[in-house]
VEXDOKOL-115178 format. One line per 3 residues: number of its first residue (from 0); their letters; for each residue x negated, y, z of N, C-alpha, C, O, CB. Coordinates in steps of 0.05 Angstrom, whole numbers, plus 5000, padded with zeros to 4 digits. Glycine has a CB too. Example, Ala and Ser with C-alpha at 12.3 -4.5 7.8 and 13.67 -1.06 7.14 Angstrom:
0> AS> 4736 4886 5156 4754 4910 5156 4736 4934 5156 4715 4934 5169 4774 4911 5181  4743 4955 5142 4727 4979 5143 4742 5001 5157 4732 5023 5161 4718 4988 5114 .
//
This chain:
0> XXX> 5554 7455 5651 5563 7441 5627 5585 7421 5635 5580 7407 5654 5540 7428 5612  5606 7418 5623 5628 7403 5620 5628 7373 5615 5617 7367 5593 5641 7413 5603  5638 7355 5629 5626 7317 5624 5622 7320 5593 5599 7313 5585 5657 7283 5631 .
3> XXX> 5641 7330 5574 5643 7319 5549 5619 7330 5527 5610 7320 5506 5673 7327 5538  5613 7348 5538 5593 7362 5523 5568 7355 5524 5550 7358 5507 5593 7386 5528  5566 7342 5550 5536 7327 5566 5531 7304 5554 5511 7299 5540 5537 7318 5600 .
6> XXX> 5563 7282 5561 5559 7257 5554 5556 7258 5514 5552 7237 5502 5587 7238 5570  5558 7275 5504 5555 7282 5472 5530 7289 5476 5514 7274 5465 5573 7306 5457  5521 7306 5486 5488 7315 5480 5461 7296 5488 5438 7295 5479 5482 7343 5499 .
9> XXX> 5476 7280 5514 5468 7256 5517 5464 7229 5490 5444 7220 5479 5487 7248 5538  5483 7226 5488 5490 7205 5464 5479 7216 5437 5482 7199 5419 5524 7200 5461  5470 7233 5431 5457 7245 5404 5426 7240 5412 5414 7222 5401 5465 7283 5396 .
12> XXX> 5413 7259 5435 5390 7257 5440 5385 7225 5443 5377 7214 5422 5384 7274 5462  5387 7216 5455 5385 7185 5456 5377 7178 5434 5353 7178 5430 5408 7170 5461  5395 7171 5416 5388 7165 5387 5372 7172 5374 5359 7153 5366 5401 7169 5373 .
15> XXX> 5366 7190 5368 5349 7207 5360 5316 7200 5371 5296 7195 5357 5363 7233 5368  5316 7202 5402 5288 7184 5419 5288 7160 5401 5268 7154 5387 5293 7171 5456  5318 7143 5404 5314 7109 5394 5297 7103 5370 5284 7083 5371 5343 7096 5385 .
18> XXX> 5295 7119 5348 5299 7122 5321 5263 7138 5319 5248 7140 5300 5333 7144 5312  5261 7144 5337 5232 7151 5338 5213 7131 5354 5189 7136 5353 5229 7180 5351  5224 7108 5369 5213 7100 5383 5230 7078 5390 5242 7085 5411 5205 7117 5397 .
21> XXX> 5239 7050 5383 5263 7036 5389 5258 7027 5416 5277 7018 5427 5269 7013 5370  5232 7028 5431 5223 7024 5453 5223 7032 5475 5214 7026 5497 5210 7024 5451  5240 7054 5463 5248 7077 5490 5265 7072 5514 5285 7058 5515 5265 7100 5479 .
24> XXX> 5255 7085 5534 5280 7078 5555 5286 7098 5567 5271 7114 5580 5275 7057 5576  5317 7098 5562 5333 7125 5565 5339 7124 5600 5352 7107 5611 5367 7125 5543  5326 7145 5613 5337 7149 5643 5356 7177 5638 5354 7194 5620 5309 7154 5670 .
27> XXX> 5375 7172 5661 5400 7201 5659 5421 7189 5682 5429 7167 5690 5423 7205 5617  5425 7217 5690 5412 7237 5682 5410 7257 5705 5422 7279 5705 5424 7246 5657  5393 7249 5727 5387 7255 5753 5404 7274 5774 5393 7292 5786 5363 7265 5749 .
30> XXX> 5429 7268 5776 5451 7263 5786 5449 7275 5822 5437 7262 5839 5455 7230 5780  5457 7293 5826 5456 7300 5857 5486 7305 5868 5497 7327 5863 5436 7329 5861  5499 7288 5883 5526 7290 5892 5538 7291 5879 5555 7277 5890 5533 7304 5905 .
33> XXX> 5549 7297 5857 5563 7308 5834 5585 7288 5823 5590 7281 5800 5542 7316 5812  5598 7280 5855 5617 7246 5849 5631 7252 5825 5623 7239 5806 5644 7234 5876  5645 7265 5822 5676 7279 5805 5664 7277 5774 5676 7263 5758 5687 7321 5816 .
36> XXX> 5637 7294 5767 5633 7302 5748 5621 7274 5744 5633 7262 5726 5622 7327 5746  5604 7263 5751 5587 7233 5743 5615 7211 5734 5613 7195 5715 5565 7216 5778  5637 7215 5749 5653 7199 5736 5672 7201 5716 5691 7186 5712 5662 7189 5751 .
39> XXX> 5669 7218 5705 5687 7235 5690 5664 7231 5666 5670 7226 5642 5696 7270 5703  5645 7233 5671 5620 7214 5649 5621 7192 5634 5622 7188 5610 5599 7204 5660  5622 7169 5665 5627 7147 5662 5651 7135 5651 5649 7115 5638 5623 7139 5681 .
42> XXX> 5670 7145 5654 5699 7149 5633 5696 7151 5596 5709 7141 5578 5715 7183 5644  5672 7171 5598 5670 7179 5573 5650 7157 5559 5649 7157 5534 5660 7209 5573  5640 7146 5569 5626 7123 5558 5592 7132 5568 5576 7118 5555 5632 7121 5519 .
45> XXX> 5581 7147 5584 5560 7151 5594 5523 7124 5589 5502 7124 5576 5577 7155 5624  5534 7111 5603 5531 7081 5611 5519 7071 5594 5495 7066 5596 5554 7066 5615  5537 7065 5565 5530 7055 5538 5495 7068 5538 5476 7054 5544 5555 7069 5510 .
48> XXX> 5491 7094 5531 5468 7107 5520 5448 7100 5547 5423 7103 5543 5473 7142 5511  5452 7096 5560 5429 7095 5585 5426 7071 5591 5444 7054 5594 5434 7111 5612  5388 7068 5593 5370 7046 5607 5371 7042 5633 5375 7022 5646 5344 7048 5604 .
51> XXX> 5365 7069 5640 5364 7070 5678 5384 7093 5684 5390 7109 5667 5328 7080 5696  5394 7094 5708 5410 7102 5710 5399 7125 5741 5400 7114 5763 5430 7080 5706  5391 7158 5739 5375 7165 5756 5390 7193 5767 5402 7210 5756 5348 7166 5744 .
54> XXX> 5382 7189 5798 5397 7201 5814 5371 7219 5832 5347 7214 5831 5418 7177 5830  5383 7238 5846 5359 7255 5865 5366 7250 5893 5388 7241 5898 5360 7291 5861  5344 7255 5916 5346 7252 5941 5373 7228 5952 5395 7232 5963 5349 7283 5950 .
57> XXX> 5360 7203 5943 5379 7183 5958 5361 7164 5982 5368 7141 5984 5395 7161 5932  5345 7171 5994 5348 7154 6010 5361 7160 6043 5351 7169 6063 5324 7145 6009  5381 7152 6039 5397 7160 6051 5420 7128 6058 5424 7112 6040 5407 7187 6034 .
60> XXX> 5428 7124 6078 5440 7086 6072 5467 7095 6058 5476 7084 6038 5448 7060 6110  5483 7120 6072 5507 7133 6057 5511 7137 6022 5531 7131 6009 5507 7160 6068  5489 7149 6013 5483 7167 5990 5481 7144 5970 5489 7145 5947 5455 7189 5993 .
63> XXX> 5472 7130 5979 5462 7098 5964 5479 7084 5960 5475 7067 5943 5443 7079 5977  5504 7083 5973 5527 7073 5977 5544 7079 5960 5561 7063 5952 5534 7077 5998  5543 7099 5953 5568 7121 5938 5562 7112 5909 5578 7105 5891 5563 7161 5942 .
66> XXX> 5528 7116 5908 5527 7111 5876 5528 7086 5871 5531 7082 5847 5502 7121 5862  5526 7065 5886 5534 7035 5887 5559 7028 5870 5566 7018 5849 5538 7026 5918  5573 7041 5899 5606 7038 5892 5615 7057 5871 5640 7058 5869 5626 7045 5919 .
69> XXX> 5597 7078 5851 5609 7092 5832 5603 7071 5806 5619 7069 5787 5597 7123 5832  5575 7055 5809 5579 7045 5781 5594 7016 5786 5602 7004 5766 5548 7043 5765  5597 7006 5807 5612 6986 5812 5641 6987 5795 5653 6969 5783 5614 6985 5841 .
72> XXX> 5649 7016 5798 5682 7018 5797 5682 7011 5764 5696 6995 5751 5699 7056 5808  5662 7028 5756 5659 7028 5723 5646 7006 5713 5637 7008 5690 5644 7051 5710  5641 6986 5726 5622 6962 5718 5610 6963 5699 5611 6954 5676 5632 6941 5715 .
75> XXX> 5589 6987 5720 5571 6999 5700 5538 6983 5714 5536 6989 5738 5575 7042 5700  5518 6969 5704 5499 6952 5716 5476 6965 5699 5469 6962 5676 5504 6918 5712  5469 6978 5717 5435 6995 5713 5413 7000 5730 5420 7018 5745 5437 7020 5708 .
78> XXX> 5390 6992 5735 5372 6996 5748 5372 7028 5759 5376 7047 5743 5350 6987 5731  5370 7031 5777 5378 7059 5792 5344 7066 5800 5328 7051 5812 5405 7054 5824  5341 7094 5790 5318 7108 5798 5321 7130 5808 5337 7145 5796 5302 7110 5782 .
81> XXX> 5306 7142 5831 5309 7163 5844 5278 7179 5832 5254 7175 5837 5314 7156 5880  5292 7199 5813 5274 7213 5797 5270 7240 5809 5266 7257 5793 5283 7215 5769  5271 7250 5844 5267 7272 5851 5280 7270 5878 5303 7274 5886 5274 7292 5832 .
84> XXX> 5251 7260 5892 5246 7254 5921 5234 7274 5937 5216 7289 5929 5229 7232 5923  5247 7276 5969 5227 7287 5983 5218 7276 6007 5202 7285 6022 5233 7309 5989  5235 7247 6009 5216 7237 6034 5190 7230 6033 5179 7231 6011 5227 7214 6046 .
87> XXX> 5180 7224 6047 5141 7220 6042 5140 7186 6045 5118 7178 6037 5114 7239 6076  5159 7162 6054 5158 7140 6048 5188 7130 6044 5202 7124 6064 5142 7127 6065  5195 7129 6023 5227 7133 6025 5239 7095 6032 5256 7084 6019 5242 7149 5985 .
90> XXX> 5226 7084 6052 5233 7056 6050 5268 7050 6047 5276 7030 6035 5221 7043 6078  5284 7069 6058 5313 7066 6055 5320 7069 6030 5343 7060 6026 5328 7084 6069  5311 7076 6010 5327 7076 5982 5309 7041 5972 5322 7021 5964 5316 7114 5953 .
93> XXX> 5288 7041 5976 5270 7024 5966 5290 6997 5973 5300 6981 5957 5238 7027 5980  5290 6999 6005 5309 6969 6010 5332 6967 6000 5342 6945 5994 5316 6961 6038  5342 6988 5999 5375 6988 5990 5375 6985 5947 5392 6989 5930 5393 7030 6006 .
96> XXX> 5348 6978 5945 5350 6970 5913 5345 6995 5893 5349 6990 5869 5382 6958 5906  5339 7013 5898 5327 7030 5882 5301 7027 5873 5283 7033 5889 5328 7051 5891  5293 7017 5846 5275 7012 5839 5247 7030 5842 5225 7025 5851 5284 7007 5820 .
99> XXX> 5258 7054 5829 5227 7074 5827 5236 7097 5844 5259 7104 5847 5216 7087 5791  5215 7108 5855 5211 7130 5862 5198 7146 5858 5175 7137 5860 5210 7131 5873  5198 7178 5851 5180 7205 5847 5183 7223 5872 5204 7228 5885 5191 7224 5819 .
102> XXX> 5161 7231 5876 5153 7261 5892 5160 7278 5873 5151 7281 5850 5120 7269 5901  5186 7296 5888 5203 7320 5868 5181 7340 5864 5182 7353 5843 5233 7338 5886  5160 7345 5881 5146 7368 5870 5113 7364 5881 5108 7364 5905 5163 7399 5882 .
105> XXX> 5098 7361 5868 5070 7359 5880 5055 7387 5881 5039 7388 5899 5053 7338 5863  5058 7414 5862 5053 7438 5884 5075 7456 5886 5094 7461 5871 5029 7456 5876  5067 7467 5912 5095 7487 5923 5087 7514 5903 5068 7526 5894 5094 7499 5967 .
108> XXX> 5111 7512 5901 5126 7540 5885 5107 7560 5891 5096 7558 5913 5157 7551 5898  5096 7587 5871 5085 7610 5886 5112 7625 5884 5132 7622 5869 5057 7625 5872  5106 7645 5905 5119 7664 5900 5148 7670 5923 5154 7650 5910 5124 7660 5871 .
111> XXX> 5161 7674 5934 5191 7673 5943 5201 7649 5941 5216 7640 5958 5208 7690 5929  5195 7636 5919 5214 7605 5914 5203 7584 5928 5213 7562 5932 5214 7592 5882  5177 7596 5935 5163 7578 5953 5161 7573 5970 5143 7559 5980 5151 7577 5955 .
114> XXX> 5185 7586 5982 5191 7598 6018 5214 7570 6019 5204 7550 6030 5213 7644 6023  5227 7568 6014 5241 7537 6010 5220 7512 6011 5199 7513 5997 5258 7534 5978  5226 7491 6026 5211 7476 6036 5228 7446 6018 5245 7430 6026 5211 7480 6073 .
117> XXX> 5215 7446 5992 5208 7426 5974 5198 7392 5983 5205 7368 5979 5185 7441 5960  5183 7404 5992 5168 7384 6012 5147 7374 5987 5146 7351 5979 5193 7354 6029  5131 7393 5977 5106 7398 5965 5087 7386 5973 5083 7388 5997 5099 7419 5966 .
120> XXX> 5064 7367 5956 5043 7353 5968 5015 7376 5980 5001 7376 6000 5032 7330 5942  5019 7398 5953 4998 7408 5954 5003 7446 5951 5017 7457 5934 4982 7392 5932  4994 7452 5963 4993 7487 5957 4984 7497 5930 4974 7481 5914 4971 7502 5976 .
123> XXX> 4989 7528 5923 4982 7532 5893 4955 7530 5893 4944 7520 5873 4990 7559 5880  4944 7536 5908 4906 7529 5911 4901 7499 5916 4880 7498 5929 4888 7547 5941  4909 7480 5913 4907 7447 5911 4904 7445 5939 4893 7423 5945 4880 7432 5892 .
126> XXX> 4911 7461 5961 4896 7447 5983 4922 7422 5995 4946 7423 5987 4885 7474 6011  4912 7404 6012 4932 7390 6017 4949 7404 6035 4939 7418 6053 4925 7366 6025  4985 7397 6030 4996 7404 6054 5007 7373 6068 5012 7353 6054 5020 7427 6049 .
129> XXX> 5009 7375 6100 5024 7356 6108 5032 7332 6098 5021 7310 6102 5040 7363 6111  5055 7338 6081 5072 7322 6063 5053 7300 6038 5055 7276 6030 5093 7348 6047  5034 7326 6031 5014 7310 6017 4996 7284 6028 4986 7269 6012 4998 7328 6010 .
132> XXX> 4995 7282 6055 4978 7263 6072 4999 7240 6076 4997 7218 6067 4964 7276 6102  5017 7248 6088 5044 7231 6096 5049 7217 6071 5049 7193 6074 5072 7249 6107  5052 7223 6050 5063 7218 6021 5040 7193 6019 5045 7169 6023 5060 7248 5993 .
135> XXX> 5016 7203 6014 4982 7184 6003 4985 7159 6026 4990 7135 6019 4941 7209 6012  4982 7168 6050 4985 7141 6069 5005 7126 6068 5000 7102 6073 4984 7146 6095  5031 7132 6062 5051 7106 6057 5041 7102 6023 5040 7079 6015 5091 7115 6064 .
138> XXX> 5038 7118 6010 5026 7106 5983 5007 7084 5990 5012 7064 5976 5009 7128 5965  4991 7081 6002 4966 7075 6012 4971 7045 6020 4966 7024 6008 4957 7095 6037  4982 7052 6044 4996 7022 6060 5019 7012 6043 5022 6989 6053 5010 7028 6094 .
141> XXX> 5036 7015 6023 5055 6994 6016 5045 6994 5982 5056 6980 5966 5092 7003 6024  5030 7005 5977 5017 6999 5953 5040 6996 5928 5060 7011 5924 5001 6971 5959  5033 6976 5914 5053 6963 5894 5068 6939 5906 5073 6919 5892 5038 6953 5869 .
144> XXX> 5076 6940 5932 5093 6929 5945 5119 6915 5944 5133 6930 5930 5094 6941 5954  5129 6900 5948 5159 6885 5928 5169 6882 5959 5157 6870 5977 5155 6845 5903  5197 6898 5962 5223 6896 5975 5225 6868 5986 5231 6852 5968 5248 6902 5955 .
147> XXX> 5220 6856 6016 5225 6836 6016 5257 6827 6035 5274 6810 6031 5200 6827 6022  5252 6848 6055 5274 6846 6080 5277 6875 6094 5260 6893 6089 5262 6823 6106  5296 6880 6110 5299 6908 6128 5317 6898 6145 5331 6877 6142 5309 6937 6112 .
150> XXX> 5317 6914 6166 5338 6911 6192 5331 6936 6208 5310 6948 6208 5334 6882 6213  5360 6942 6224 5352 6967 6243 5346 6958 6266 5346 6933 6268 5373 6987 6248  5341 6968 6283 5323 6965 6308 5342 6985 6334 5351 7007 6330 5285 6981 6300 .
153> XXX> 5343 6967 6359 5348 6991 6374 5379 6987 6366 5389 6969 6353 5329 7020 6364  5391 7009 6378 5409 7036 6373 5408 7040 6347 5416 7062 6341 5400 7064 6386  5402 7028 6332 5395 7047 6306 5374 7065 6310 5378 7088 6304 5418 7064 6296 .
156> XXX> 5352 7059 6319 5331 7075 6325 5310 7072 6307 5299 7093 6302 5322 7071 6350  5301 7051 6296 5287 7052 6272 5289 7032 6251 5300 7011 6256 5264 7053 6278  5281 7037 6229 5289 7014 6201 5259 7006 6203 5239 7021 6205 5301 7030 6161 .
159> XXX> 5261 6975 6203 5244 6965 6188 5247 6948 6171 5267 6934 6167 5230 6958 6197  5220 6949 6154 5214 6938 6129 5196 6919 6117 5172 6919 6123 5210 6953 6120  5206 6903 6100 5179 6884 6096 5179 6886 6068 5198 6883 6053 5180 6849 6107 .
162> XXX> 5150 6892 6061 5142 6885 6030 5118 6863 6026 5101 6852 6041 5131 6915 6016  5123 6861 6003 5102 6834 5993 5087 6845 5983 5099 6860 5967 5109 6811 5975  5053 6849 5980 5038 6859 5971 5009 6844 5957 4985 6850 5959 5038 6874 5988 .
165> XXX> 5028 6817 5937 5004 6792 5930 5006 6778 5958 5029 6770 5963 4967 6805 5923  4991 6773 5972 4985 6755 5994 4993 6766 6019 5001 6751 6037 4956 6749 5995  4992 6788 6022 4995 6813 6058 5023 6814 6053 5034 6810 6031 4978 6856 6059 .
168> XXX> 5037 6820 6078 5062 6821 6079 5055 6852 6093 5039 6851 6112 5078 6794 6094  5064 6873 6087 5071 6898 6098 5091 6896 6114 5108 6879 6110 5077 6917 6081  5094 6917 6138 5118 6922 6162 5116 6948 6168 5101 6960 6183 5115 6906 6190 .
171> XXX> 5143 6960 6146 5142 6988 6161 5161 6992 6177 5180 6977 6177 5142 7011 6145  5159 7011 6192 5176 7022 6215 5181 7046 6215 5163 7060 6223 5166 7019 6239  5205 7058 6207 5214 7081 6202 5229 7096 6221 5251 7085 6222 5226 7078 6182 .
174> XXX> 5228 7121 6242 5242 7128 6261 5270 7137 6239 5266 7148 6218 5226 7152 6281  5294 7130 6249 5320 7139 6246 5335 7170 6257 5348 7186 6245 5332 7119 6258  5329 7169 6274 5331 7191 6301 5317 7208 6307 5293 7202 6307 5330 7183 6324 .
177> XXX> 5325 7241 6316 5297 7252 6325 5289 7250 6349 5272 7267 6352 5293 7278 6322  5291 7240 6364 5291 7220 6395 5295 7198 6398 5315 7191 6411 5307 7224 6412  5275 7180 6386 5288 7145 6386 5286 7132 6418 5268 7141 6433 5263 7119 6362 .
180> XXX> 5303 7116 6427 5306 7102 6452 5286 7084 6454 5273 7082 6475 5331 7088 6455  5280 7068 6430 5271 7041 6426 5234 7050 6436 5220 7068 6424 5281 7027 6386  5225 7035 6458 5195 7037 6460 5177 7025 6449 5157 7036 6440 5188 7033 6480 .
183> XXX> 5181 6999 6447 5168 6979 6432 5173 6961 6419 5197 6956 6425 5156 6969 6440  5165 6942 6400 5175 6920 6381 5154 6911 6390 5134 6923 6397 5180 6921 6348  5161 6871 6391 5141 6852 6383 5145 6832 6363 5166 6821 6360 5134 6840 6403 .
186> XXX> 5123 6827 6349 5116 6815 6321 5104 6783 6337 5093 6777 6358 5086 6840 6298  5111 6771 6319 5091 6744 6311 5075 6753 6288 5086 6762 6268 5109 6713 6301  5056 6751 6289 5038 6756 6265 5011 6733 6263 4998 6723 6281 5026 6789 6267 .
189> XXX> 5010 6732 6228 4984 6721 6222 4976 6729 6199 4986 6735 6177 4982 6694 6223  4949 6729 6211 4924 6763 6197 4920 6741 6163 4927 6719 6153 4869 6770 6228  4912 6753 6159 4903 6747 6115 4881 6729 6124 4875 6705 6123 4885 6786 6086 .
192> XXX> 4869 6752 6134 4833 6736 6145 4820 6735 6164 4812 6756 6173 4811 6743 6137  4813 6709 6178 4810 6703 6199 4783 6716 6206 4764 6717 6190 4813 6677 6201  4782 6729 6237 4764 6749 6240 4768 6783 6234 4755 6801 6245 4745 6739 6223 .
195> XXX> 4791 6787 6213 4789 6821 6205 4818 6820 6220 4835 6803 6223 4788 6834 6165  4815 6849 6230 4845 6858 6252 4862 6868 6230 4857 6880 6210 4840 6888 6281  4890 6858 6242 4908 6869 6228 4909 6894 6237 4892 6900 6254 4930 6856 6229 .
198> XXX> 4930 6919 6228 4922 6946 6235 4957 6966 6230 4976 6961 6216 4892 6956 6209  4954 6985 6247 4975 6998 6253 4974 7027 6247 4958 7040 6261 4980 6993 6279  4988 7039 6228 4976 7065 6220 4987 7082 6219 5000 7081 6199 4968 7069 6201 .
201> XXX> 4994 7110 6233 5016 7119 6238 5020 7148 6206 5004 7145 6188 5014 7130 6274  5033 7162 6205 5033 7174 6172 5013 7196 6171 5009 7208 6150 5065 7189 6161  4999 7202 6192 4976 7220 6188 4944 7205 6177 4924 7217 6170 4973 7234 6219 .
204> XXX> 4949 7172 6178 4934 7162 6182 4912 7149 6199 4891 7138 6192 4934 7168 6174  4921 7152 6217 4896 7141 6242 4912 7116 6245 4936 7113 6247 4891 7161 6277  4888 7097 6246 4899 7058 6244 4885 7053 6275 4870 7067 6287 4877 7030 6209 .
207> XXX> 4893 7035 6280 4881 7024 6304 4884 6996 6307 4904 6990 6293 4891 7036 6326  4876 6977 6316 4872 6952 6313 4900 6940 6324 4908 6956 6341 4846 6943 6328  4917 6921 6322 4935 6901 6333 4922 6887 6354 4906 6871 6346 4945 6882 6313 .
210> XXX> 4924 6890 6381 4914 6868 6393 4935 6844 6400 4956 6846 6414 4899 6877 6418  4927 6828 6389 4942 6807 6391 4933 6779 6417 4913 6776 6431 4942 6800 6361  4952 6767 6414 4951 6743 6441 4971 6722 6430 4995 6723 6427 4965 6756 6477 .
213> XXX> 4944 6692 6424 4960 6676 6415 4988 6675 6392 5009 6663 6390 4965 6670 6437  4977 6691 6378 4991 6702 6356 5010 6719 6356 5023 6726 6336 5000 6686 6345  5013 6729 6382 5035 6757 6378 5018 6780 6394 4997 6779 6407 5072 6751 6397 .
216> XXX> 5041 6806 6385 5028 6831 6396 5048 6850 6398 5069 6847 6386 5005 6842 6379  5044 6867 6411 5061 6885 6428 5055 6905 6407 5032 6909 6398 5052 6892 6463  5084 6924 6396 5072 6955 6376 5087 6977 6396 5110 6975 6404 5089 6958 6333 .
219> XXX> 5069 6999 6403 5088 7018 6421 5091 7041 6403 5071 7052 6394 5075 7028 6453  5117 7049 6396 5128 7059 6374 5128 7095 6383 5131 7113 6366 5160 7043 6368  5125 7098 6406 5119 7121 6415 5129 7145 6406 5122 7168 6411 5097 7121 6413 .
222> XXX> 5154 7135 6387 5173 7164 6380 5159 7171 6345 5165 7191 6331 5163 7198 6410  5137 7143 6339 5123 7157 6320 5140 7159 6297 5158 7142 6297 5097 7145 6314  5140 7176 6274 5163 7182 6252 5160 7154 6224 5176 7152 6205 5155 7222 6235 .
225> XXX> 5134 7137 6230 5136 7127 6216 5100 7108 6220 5077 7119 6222 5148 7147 6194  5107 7080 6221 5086 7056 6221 5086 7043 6213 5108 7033 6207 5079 7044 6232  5060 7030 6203 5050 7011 6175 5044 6983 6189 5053 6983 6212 5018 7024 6156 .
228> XXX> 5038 6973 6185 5037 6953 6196 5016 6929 6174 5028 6907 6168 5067 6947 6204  4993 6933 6165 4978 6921 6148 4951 6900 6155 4935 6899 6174 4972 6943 6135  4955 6882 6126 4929 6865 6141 4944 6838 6149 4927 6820 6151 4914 6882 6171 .
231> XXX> 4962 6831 6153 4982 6798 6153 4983 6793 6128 4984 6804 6106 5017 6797 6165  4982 6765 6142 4993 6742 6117 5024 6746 6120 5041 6750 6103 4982 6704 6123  5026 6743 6142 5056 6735 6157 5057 6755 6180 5037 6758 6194 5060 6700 6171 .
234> XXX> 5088 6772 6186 5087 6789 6206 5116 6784 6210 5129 6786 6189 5075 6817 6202  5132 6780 6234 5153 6773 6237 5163 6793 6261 5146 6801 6277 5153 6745 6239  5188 6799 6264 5200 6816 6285 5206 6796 6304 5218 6776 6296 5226 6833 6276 .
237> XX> 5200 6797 6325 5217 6775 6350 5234 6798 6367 5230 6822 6365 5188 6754 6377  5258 6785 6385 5280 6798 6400 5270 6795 6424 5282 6803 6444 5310 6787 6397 .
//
């Protein structure tokens, strides 16, 4: 379909929701690369009819960038949602200000279509796949979590992350690379509650205690694709 015909079918439907519901909130209209045509939208007055403004597979630091600098140009100011995800903890869109995130598909396709790797939680028989565990455990560990800080690590070997979670401060650690350099990070940390171990969890889920010394502790990152870091009040990166 053609910008003009979209941003029209857009701008009718809208109304039409409004008028049934003044409460509504218009997301649009999940946007994948499509620089040329999204701005040729935004020209047309796009913007006006939309609440949120929603894009697919951005966590990415590039991809996040583009749609930055696309509504920038049009000083266009909308909460940006990534309505069709496949990473299993997407902390790079999250830090870079994307508000919400969805799992693009929770069961895999039957059939031939299913031979494409979706990155599906669950098989047509509900059993879990992979993605489904990886997905639940960063669900798990960053909870309803609030964006606090990020920095890369290394070479650019891994992102980490801090969320606020009420009182716990979360620290994830995200590999960048499929061979990271970086062996270990050390934290200053202090636990929520005195007596319970803070804890380190890698995306399959197996936690293991922080041992700590005089308030810091050694994390050996072991190439893992992705660590939680839960159970602080306070958890800090030291150099």
């Amino acid at each position: 379909m053609a910008p003009s015909p979209k941003a029209f079918l857009l701008a009718n439907c809208g109304s039409w929701v409004r008028k049934g519901n003044p409460e509504a909130k218009i997301a649009g209209c999940g946007f994948v690369h499509y620089w040329d045509f999204v701005e040729e939208m935004l020209k047309k007055g796009l913007a006006k009819h939309l609440d949120i403004f929603s894009v697919h597979y951005v966590n990415d630091f590039a991809e996040i960038q583009k749609w930055r600098d696309l509504l920038k140009k049009h000083d266009v100011k909308l909460p940006i949602w990534d309505t069709e995800e496949r990473a299993e903890s997407p902390t790079i869109a999250l830090a870079k200000g994307v508000e919400r995130q969805f799992n693009f598909m929770h069961v895999k396709l039957a059939g031939p279509a299913g031979e494409e790797d979706y990155a599906s939680l669950c098989n047509t028989d509900f059993t879990v796949r992979p993605m489904g565990i990886w997905f639940s455990v960063g669900a798990h560990c960053i909870g309803a979590g609030k964006y606090v800080e990020s920095q890369k690590l290394g070479e650019e070997d891994y992102f980490a992350v801090k969320f606020a979670r009420g009182k716990e401060s979360v620290l994830v650690l995200s590999r960048l690379k499929e061979k990271a350099g970086l062996e270990r990070v050390r934290v200053k940390v202090e636990p929520m509650l005195v007596g319970k171990p803070v804890t380190v969890t890698h995306r399959l889920g197996r936690s293991k205690d922080l041992k700590m010394e005089n308030g810091r502790a050694e994390i050996m990152l072991e190439n893992q694709h992705t660590l939680y870091v839960n159970g602080a009040k306070t958890v800090m990166l030291e150099k």
